[in-house]
C-alpha positions in Angstrom: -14.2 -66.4 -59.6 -16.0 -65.1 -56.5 -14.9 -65.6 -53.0 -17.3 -67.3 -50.4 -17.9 -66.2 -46.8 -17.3 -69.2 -45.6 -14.0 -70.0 -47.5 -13.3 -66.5 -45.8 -14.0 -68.0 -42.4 -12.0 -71.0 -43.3 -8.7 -69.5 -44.1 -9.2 -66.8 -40.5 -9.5 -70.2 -38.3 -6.9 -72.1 -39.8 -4.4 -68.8 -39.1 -5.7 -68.3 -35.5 -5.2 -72.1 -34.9 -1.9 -72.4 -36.1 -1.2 -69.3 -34.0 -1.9 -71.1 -31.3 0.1 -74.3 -32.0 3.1 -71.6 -32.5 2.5 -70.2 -29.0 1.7 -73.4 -27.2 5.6 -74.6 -28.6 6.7 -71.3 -28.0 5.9 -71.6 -24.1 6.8 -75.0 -24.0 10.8 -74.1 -25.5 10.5 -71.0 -23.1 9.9 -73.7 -20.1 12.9 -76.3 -21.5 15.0 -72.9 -21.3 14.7 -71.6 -18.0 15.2 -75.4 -16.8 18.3 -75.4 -18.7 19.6 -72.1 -17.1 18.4 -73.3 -13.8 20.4 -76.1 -13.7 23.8 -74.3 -15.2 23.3 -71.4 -12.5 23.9 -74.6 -10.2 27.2 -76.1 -11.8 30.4 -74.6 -10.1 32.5 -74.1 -13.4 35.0 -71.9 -13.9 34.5 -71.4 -17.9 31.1 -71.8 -17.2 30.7 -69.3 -14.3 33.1 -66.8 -17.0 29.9 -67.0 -19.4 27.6 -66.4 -16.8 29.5 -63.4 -15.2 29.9 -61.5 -19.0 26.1 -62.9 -19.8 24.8 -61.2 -16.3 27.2 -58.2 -16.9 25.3 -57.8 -20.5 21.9 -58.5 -19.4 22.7 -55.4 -16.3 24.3 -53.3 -18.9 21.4 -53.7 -21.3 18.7 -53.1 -18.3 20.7 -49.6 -17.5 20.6 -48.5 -21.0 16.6 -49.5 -21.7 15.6 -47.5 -18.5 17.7 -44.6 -19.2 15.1 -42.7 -21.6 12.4 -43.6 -18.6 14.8 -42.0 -15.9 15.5 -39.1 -18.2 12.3 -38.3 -18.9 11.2 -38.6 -15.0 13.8 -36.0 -14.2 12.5 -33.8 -17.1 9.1 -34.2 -15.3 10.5 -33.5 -12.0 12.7 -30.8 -13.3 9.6 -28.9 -14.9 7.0 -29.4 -12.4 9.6 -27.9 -10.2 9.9 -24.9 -12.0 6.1 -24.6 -12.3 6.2 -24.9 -8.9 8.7 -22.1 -8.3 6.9 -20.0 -10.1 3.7 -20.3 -8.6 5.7 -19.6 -5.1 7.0 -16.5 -6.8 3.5 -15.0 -8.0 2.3 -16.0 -4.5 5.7 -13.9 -2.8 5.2 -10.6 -4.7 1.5 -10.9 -3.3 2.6 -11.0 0.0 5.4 -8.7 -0.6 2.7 -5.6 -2.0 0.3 -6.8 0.8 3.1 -6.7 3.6 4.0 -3.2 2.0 0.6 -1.9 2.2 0.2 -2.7 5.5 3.8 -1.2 6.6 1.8 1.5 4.5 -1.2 1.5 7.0 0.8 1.3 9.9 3.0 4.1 9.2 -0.1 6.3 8.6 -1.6 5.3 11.8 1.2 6.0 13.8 1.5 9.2 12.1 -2.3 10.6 12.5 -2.0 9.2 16.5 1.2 11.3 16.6 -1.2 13.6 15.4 -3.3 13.0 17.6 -1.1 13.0 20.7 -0.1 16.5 19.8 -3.5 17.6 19.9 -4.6 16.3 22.9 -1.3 18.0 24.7 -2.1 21.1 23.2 -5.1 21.0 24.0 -4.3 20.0 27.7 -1.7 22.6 27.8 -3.5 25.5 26.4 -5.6 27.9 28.8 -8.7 28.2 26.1 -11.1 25.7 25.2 -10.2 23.7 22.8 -11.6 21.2 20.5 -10.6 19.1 17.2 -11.2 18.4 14.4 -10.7 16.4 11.2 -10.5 18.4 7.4 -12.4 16.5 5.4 -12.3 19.2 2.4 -9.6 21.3 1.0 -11.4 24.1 -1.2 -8.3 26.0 -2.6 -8.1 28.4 -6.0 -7.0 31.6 -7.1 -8.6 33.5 -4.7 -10.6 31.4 -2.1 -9.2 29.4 0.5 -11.0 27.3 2.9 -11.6 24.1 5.1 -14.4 21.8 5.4 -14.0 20.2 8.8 -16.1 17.2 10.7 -18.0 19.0 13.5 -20.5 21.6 13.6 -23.2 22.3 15.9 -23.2 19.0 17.7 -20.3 20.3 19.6 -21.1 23.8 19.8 -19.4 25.6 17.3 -20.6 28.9 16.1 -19.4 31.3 13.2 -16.9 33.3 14.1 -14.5 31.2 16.3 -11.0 30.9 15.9 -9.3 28.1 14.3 -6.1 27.1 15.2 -3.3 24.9 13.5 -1.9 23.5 16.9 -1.6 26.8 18.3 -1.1 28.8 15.6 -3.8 30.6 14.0 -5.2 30.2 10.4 -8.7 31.2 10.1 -11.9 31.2 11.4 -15.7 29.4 11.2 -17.7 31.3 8.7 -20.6 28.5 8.5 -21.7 26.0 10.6 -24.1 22.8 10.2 -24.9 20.5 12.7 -22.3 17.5 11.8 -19.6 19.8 9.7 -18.1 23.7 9.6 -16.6 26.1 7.0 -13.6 27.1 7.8 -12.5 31.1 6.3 -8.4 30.7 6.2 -6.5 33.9 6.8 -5.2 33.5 3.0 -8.8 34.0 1.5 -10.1 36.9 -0.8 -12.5 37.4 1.9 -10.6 37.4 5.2 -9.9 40.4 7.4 -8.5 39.5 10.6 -7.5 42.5 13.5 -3.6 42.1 14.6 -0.9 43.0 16.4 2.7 43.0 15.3 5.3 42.5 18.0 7.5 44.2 19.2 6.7 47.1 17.2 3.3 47.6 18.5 1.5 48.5 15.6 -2.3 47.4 15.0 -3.2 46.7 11.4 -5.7 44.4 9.7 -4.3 41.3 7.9 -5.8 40.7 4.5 -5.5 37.9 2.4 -5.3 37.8 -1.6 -5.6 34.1 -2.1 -1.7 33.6 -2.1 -0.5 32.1 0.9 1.3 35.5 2.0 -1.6 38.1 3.3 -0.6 41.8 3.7 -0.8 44.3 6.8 -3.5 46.9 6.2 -4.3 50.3 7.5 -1.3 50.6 8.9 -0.8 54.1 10.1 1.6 56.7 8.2 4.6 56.6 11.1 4.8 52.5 11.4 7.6 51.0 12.7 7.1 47.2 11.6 10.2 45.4 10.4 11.4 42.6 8.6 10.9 39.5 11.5 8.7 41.2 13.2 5.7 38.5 14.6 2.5 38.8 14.0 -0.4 37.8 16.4 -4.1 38.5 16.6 -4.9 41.5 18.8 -8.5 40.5 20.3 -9.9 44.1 19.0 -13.6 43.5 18.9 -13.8 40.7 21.0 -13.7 38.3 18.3 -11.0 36.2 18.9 -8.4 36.0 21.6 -5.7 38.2 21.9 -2.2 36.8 21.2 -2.6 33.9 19.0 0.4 33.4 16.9 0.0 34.4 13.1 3.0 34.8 11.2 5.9 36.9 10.9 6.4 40.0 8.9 8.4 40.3 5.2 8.7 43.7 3.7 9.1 43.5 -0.2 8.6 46.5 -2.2 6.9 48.7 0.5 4.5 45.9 1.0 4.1 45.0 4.2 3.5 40.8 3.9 3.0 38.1 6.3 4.7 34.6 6.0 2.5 32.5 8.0 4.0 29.9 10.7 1.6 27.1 9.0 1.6 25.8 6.1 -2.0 25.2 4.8 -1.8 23.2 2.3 -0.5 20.6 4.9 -3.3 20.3 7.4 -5.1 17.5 8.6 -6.5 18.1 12.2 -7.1 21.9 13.4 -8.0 23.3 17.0 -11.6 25.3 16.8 -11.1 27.7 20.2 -14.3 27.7 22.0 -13.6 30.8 23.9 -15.9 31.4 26.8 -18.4 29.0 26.1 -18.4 26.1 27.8 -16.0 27.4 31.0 
């Protein structure tokens, strides 16, 4: 036997309609009971007010437990977002940390190139030559050649063969000169010969370099009196450099007569180019 639609729209009204008579008595018993509690919450009894204590102690009781999952899971919340927060702060401290570092970094090298600096400048205040620095911007060094690139040329009139000075030691000389950068020839190159004097000995020799960063005294003569300590300085034969500039000191191992210069050139950063003459 085959059901009808409408039989099918019968049977859905009736239910919703006796829903409603359900509901309509429900609200109506609801109303009856809160008119019956009104008027006992009114009645000073002491049974009555008993009841109504342990009724109002249950109702609290039962309140506490039903929020508790809510409360626990706000703190979870709170708890979390406050550790997601921590973290954050923690990623965003180690940035600061590396940034404050590279700028103690900075500062340090900064005060270090003006002490630099400074040192220059008194030197070359206090020094009777004509001075003037300059920056190394390349450090060519191998087996056997040694040499600067440094940041002036012929914009402030510097010429080959000029003497270059570590502070007021000497180290080499200008062996090629543009007009915005110089080569500078050190005293420990293959190629370097430079005319000295050793004190207080007295003997003339030429100082040669072998690409090591002790040269040798050449040419001495036969009846040399050079000794361990003795200092070495340039002797101004030739009229290339200036006479007296500081070199080195002298080390005698196995009849070689060596030189253990006063600078160390693998540590330069600013050098002195002595102008000599030319602008006085």
């Amino acid at each position: 036997m085959e059901t009808s639609r409408e039989d099918v729209g019968i049977v859905i009204r009736s239910a919703f309609l006796k829903r409603g008579t359900q509901q309509r008595f429900s609200l109506f018993a609801l109303t009856i009971l809160s008119i019956i509690l009104i008027f006992l919450e009114t009645i000073d009894f002491k049974s009555l007010n008993t009841i109504r204590s342990f009724v109002k102690d249950i109702i609290y009781r039962g309140a506490s437990i039903a929020t508790y999952p809510s409360k626990s899971f706000s703190s979870f919340y709170q708890l979390m977002e406050n550790h997601i927060n921590l973290y954050s702060n923690y990623k965003e401290l180690i940035t600061e940390n590396e940034e404050l570092k590279n700028n103690i970094s900075k500062s340090d090298f900064l005060e270090l190139e003006n002490s630099q600096l400074r040192q220059l400048i008194d030197e070359q205040v206090a020094s009777p030559s004509n001075l003037v620095s300059a920056r190394v911007m390349l450090d060519k060094q191998s087996p056997y050649l040694n040499s600067f690139v440094i940041n002036i040329g012929g914009n402030k009139n510097i010429k080959n063969g000029m003497a270059v000075l570590d502070g007021k030691i000497f180290i080499g000389r200008i062996v090629d000169v543009n007009f915005f950068s110089s080569r500078v020839l050190l005293v420990s190159d293959l190629n370097s010969k430079i005319p000295v004097l050793s004190q207080p000995s007295g003997n003339h020799a030429i100082l040669s370099g072998h690409g090591t960063s002790e040269p040798t005294l050449e040419y001495l003569s036969e009846n040399h009196t050079i000794q361990d300590g003795d200092k070495v300085y340039t002797s101004g034969k030739g009229g290339i450099f200036t006479p007296g500039i500081a070199v080195g000191k002298v080390k005698i191992d196995k009849k070689k007569v060596k030189v253990l210069l006063f600078s160390d050139l693998s540590q330069i950063t600013f050098v002195n180019i002595n102008l000599g003459e030319l602008n006085k």
